[in-house]
C-alpha positions in Angstrom: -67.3 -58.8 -109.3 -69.2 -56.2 -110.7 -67.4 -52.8 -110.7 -68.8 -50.2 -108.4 -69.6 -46.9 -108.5 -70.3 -43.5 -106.6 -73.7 -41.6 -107.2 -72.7 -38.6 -104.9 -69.9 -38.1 -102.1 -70.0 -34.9 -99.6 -68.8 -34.2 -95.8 -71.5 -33.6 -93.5 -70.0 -32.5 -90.1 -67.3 -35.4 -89.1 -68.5 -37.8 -91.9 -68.1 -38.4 -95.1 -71.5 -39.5 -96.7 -71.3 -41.5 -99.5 -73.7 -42.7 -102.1 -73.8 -45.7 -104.4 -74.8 -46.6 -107.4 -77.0 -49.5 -105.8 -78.8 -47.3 -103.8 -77.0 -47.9 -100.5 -75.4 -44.8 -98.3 -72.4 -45.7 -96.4 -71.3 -43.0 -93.1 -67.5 -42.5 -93.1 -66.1 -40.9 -89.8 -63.3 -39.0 -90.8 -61.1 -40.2 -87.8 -61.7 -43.3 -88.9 -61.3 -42.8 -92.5 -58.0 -41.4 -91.8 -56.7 -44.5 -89.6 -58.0 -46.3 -92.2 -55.5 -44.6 -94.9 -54.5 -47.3 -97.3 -51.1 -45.9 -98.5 -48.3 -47.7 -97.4 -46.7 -44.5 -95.4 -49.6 -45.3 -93.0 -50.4 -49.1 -93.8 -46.8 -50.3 -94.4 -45.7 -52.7 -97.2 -44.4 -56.0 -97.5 -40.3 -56.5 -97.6 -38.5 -58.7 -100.2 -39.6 -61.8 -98.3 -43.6 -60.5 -98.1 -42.9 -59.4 -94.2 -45.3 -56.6 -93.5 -44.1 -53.4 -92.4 -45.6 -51.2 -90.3 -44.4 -47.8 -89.7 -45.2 -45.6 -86.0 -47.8 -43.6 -87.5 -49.0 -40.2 -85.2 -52.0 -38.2 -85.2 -52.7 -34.7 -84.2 -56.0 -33.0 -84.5 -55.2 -31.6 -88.2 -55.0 -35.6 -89.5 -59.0 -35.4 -88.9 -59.4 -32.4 -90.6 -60.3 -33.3 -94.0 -59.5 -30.4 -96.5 -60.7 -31.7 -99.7 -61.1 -34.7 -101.8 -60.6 -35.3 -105.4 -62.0 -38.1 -107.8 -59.0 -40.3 -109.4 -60.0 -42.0 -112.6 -63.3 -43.8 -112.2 -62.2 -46.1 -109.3 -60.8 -44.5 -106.2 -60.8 -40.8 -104.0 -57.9 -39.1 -102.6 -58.3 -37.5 -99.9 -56.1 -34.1 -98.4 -56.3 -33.7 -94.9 -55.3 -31.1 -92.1 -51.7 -32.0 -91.7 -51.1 -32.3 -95.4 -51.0 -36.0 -95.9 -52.8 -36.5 -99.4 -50.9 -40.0 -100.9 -53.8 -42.8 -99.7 -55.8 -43.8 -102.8 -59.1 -45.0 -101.8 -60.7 -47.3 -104.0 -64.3 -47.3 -104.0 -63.9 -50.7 -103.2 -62.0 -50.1 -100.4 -64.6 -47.5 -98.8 -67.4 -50.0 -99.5 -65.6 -52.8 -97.4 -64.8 -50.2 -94.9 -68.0 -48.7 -94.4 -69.2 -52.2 -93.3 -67.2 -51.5 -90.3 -67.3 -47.8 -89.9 -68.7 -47.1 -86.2 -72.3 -45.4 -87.1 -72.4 -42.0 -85.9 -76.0 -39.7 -86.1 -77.3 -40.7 -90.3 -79.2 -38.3 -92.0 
């Protein structure tokens, strides 16, 4: 698997555009994106016998509201949204698979 990269990331209104290094754009909704968080406070995580988890996670309309991103290593974003939850690493990976599911909104 070759490893994959990001050419440019910005929000435009409730999405967060993202461009690759192969030339494709993928169109994150941020409500999405943040149901989508892949830490294990809003995933869960597998118990000592590799039973999944899943915790009651709730929303209000600061979840949506992201407030900033940041670049981690060369691999992933973390992303700080409205009602301070920040610990979901997104690998690029990730977003990439995710995007292929992402409901398309209005593209540039």
């Amino acid at each position: 698997m070759s490893r994959i990269e990001l050419r440019d990331i910005q929000q435009i209104g409730g999405e967060l555009a993202v461009k690759w290094d192969d030339g494709t754009e993928s169109f994150l909704p941020l409500e999405f994106l943040r149901r989508a968080c892949p830490c294990a406070l809003c995933g869960g995580e597998p118990d000592v016998m590799g039973n999944l988890l899943r915790p009651q996670v709730s929303y209000t309309d600061a979840s949506f509201v992201l407030t900033r991103f940041d670049l981690v290593g060369g691999y992933a974003l973390q992303i700080h949204w409205g009602d301070s939850h920040s610990t979901g690493l997104y690998s690029f990976q990730y977003l990439k698979r995710i995007a292929a599911a992402a409901p398309q909104g209005n593209a540039l």
